[in-house]
C-alpha positions in Angstrom: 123.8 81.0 118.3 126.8 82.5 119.9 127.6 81.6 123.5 129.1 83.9 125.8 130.8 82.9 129.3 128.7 82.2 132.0 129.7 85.2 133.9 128.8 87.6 131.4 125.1 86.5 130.9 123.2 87.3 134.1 124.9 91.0 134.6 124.1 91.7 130.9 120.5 90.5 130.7 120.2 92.3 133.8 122.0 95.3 132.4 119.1 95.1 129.9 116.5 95.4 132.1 117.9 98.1 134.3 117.9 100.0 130.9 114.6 99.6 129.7 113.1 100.4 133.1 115.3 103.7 132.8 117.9 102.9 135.3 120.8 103.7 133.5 123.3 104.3 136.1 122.9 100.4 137.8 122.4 99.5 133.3 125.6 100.8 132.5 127.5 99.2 135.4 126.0 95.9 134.8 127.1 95.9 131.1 130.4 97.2 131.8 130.4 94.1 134.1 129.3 91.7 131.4 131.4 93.0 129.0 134.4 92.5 131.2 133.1 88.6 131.9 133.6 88.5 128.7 129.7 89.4 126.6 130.7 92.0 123.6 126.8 92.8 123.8 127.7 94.8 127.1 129.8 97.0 125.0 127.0 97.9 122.2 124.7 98.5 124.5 127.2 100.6 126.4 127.7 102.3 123.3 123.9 102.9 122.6 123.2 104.5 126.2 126.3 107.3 125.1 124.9 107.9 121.4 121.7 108.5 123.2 122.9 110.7 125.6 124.7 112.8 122.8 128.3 111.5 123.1 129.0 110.4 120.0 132.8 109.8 121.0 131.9 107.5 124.0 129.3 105.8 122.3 132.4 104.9 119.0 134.8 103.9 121.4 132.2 101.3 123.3 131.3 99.6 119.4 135.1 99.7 118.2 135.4 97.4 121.2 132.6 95.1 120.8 133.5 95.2 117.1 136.5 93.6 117.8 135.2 90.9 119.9 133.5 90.0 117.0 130.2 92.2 117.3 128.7 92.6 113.3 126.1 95.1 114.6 128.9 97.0 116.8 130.9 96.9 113.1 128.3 98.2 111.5 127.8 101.5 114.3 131.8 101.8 113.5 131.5 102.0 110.2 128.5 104.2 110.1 130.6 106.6 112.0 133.4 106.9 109.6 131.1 107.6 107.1 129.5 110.3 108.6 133.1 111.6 108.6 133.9 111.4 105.6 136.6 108.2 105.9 134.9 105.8 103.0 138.1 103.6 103.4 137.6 102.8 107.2 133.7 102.9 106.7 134.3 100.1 103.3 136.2 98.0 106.1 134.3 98.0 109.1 130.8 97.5 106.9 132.5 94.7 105.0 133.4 93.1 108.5 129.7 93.5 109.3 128.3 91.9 106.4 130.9 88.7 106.5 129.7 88.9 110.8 125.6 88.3 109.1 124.5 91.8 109.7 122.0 92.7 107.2 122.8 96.6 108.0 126.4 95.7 106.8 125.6 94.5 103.3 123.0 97.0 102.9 125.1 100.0 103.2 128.2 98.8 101.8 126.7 98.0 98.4 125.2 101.7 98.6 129.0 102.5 98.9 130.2 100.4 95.8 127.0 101.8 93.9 128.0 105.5 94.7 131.6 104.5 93.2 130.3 102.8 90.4 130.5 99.0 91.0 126.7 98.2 90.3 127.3 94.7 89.9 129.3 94.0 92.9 126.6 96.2 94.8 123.7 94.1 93.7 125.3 90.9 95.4 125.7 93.1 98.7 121.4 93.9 98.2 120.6 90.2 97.6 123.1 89.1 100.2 121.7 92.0 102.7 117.9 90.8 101.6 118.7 87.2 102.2 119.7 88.6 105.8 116.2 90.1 106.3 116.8 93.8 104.6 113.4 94.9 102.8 115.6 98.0 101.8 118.2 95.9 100.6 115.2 94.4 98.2 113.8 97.9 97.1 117.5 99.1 96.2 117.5 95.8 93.8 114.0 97.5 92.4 115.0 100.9 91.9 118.5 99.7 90.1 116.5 97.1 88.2 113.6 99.9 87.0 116.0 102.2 85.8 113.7 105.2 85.6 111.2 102.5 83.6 113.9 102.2 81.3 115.0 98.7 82.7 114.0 95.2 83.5 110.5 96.0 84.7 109.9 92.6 85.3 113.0 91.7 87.9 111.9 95.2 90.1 108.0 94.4 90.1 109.5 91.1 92.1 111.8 93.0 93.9 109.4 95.7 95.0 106.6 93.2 95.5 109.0 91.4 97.8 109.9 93.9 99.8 106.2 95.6 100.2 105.5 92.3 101.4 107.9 92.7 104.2 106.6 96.5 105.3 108.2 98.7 102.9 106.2 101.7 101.8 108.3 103.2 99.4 108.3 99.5 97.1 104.6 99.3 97.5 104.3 103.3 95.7 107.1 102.4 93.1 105.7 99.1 92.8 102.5 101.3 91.1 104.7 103.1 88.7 106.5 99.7 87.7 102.9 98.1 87.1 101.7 101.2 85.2 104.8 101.1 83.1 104.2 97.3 82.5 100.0 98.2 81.4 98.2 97.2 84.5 96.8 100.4 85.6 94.6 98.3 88.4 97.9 96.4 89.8 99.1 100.4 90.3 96.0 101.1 92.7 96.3 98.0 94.2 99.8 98.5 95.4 99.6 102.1 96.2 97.0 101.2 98.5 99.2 98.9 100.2 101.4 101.8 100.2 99.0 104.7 102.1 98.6 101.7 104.6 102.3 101.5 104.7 102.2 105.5 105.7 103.8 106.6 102.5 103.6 109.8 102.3 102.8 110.3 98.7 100.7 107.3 98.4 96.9 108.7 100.0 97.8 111.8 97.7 98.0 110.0 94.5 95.3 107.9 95.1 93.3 111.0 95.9 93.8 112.5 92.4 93.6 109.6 90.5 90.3 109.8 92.5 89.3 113.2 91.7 90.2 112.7 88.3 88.1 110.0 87.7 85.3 112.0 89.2 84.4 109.7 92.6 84.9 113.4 94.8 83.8 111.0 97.7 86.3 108.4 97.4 89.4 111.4 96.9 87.9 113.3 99.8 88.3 110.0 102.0 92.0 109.9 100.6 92.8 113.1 100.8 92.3 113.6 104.6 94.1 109.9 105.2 97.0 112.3 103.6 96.8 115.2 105.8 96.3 113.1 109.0 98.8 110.7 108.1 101.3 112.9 106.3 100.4 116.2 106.8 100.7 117.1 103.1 99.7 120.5 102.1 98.3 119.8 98.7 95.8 117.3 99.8 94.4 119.9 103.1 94.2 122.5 100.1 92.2 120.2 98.0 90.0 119.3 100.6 89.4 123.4 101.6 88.2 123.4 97.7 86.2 120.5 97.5 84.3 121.0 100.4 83.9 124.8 99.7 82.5 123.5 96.1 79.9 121.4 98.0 78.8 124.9 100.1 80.6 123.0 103.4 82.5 126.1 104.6 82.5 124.4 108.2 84.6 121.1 106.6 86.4 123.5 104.6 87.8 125.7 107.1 88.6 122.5 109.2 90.4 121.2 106.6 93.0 124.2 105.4 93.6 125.1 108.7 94.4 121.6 110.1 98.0 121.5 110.0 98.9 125.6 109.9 96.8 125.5 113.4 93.1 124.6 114.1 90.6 127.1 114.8 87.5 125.3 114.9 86.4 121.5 115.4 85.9 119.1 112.4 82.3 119.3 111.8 82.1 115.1 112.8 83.5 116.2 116.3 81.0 118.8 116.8 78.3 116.2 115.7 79.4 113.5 118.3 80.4 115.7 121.0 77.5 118.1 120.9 75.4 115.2 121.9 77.0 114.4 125.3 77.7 117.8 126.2 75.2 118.9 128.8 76.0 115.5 130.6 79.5 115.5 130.7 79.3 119.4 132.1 77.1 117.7 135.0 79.6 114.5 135.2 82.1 117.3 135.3 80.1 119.4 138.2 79.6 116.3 140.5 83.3 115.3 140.4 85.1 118.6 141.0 82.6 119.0 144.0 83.4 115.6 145.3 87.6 115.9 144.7 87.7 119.4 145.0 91.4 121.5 144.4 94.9 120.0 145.6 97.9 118.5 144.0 97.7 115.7 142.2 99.9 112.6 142.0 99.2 109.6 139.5 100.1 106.1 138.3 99.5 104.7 135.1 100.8 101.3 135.4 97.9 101.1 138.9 95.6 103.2 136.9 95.6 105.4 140.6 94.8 108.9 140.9 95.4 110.9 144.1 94.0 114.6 144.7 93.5 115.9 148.2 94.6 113.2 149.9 92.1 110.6 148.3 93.1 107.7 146.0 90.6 107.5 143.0 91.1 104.2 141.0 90.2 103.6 136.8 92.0 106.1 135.8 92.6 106.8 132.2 96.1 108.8 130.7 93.9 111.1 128.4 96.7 113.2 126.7 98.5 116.3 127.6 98.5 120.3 126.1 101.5 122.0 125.3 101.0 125.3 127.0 104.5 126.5 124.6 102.9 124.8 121.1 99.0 125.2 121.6 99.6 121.7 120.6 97.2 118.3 121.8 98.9 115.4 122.2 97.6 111.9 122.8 98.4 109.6 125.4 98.8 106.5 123.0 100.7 108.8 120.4 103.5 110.2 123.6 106.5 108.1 122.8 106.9 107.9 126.6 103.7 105.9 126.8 102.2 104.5 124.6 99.1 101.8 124.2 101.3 99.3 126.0 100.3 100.9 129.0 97.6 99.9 131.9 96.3 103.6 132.2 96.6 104.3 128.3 95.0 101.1 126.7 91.6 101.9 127.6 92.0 105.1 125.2 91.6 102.3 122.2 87.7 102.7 122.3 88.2 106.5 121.6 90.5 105.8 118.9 88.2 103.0 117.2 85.2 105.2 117.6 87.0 108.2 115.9 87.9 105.8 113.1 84.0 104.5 112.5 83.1 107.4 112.6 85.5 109.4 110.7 86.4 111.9 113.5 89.7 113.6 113.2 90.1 115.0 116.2 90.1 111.0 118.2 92.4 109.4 115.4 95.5 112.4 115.2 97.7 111.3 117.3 99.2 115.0 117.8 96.7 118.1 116.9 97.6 121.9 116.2 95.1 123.9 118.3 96.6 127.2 117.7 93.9 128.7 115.7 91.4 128.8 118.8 90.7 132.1 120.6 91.6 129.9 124.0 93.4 126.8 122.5 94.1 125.3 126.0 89.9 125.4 126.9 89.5 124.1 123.2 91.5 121.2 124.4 90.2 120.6 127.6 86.3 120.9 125.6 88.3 117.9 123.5 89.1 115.7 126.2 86.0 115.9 128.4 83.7 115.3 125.1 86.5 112.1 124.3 86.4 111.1 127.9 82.4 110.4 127.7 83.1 107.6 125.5 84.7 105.7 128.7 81.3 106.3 130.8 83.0 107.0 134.3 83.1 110.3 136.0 84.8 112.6 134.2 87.8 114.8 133.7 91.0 115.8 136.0 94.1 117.8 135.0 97.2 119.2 136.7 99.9 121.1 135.1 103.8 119.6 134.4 106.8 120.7 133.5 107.3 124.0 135.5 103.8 124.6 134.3 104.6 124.5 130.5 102.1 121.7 129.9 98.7 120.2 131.3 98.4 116.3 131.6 94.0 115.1 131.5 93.2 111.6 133.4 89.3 110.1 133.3 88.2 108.5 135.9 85.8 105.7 136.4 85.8 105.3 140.2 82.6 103.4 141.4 82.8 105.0 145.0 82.4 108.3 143.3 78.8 109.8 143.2 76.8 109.7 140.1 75.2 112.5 138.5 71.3 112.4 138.8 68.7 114.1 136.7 67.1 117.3 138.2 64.6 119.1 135.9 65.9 122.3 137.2 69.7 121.8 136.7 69.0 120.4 133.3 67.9 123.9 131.7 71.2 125.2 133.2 72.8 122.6 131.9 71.7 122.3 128.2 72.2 126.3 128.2 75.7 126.3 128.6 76.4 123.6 126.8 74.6 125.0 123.9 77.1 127.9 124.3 79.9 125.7 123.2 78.6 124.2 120.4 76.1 127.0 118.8 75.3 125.0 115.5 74.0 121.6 116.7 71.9 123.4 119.6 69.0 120.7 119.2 71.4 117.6 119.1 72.8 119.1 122.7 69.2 118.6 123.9 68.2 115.8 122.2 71.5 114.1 123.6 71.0 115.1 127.2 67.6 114.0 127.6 68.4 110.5 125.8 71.5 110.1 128.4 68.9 110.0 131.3 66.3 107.7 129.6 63.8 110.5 129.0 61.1 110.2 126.9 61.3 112.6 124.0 58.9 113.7 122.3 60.0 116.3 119.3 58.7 118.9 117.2 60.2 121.5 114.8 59.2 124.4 117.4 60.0 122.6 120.6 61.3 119.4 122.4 60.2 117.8 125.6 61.9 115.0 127.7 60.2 113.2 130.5 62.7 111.2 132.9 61.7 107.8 134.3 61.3 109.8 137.7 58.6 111.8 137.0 60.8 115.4 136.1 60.0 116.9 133.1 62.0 119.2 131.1 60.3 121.3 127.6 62.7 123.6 125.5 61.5 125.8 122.4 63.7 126.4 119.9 63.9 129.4 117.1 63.1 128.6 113.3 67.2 128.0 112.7 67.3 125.5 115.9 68.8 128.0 118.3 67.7 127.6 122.1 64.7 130.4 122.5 63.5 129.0 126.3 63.1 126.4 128.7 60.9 125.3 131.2 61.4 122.4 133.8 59.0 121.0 136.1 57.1 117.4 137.1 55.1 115.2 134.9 51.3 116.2 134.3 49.8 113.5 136.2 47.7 110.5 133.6 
């Protein structure tokens, strides 16, 4: 391990720190500090604050000088650069200066310059010498030169793609299959380009999808093909979806499915299904906490999971996600690169997630979701994250526009000195009514669900159903022959 003088340590580490917590005026003048004690690392990361900022000219100039204080990283940002321009000469030099420094990143890309020039051989030491460094693309480049288009030794890139799928790589795992099919082992292909789809190839869920299809399991290529458009967003498979599901007589699924990445116009049918249920109550959590907030600006933080609206400080709250007002576009709290699940206010949101994934619900698994196709996409999102938000229990729902009013961000709360919402008979006709409104097609579940959420007893027919709560109210809705809401009555318990 290289040591640096004593000087130099403290301001860079600090430097670091200043950086990450976003600081960067007090991060750049510790580094420049600790690279003038004498730490080269001040000048990379020097250099990496200017590259991000767009200075590309800066940013060289920072990792020529670490580079010469014997940086291989900063060497290999140098020679990157000269290669983006064009100067293979001064990019062959500074890479080879990486490499001999122990910088994977080095080797790698300057045996992809002796392979573009024609020295194979020599290039192949670079991989193995870039793989023994920790490169699992150094290790799929010794596959793909070793497979030759399955015209070479299939044996030495099955070991080379196997070994670098085993270290994350997706795009070993998928060639790995082709390798293995070459070589007769049509199961080993499977095997690996599963390992690939969990590897988010993009061509991986596909494949496996046909070769489903193909061998006639429709339900194990339907459960491929929307791991493809979720994780991928490839065309073919939302288009093979849209047929398969319109061969089964599912228009709802396929609608869902063609329009899900040219912009959503309905819900997935396994959305509609969960939040159908839940509905009618979270309107009422919904009614209770805007009475008992009421309007104002709102201020939040998700590291104290703090809310404050009118004055008032609410705690347990949750960073739901935020609408793009320019895109129509959903985005996810855990899926906003500013975030993330790392977050105290955000981690919570894992329950939403993991009960999107049991139960195969789209719209709580993509991180990032194209509402467009709505008649009101901004109340189709809101309708999203109050029926996501039940899943936390709590007390619902609170949003405030950002960004000059270009976007919306949605918190849940879960504040115990909030009031509850109670069962009234009365209400609860109101309640299941407009409820029913938003989802049309699972009117009965929107009872059913509402009833069940207050501990009624339910007692169901196909021409009505009736819930009585544990406090006596009683609540009796009749339905038409295709389960659309026909009346409602609401009342106390016959007495015996």
């Amino acid at each position: 391990m290289t040591e640096y003088p004593a000087g130099s340590v403290e301001p860079y580490e600090r430097g670091l720190e200043a950086r990450r917590g976003g600081n960067l005026a007090e991060a750049e003048e510790l580094l420049r500090e600790a690279f003038e004690a004498g730490h080269p690392g001040g000048a990379h990361e020097l250099g990496s604050i200017a590259a991000e900022r767009g200075d590309d000219r800066e940013a060289l100039a920072w990792w020529r000088r670490a580079a010469e204080a014997g940086l291989p990283e900063s060497a290999f940002e140098v020679g990157y650069g000269a290669e983006r321009d064009g100067d293979l000469e001064t990019a062959e030099r500074w890479y080879r200066r990486s490499a001999e420094g122990g910088f994977s990143g080095g080797a790698l890309n300057l045996g992809i310059l002796l392979e573009n020039r024609g020295d194979v051989e020599q290039a192949m030491d670079l991989f193995r010498r870039a793989w023994e460094l920790g490169s699992d693309k150094a290790a799929f480049n010794l596959g793909r030169l070793c497979d030759d288009d399955g015209k070479g030794d299939l044996e030495a890139a099955e070991t080379w793609y196997a070994r670098a799928a085993e270290r994350g790589n997706g795009g070993a795992a998928f060639n790995l299959g082709f390798v293995r099919q070459d070589r007769g082992d049509p199961a080993g292909r499977l095997k690996a380009w599963r390992l690939a789809a969990d590897l988010g190839h993009p061509k991986a869920a596909f494949c496996l999808g046909d070769h489903s299809q193909q061998a006639g399991d429709e339900n194990a290529a339907i459960g491929w093909f929307r791991r493809s458009v979720q994780e991928a967003g490839v065309e073919h498979a939302a288009r093979r979806l849209g047929d398969l599901y319109r061969r089964r007589g599912d228009e709802r699924s396929a609608r869902f499915w063609s329009e899900f990445l040219s912009g959503l116009g309905c819900y997935s049918p396994e959305f509609e299904e969960f939040a159908s249920a839940g509905s009618a109550a979270a309107i009422q959590r919904q009614n209770v906490l805007n009475a008992a907030v009421g309007d104002g600006d709102i201020a939040f933080d998700v590291d104290a999971r703090t809310l404050t609206a009118g004055g008032r400080t609410l705690h347990g709250m949750t960073f739901l996600g935020s609408f793009s007002h320019v895109s129509d576009t959903w985005l996810w709290a855990w899926a906003n690169p500013h975030y993330g699940d790392g977050v105290p206010a955000v981690a919570p949101l894992a329950a939403v997630r993991e009960h999107g994934a049991r139960r195969a619900i789209p719209e709580l698994t993509v991180g990032r979701l194209d509402l467009s196709g709505f008649p009101d996409p901004h109340q189709a999102a809101t309708t999203m994250a109050i029926a996501a938000a039940a899943l936390l229990g709590g007390n619902g729902v609170q949003s405030c526009r950002v960004n000059d009013g270009q976007g919306s961000f949605y918190f849940h709360l879960d504040d115990p000195a909030l009031p509850a919402a109670e069962f009234d008979p009365l209400s609860a006709t109101r309640l299941m009514m407009t409820a029913a409104e938003v989802f049309p097609t699972e009117q009965r579940r929107v009872v059913r669900g509402f009833l069940a959420h207050h501990g009624c007893r339910i007692r169901e027919s196909e021409e009505i159903i009736e819930g009585v709560a544990p406090q006596g109210g009683q609540v009796t809705v009749a339905f038409t022959p295709d389960g659309a809401i026909k009346a409602t009555s609401a009342g106390r318990a016959a007495a015996g």
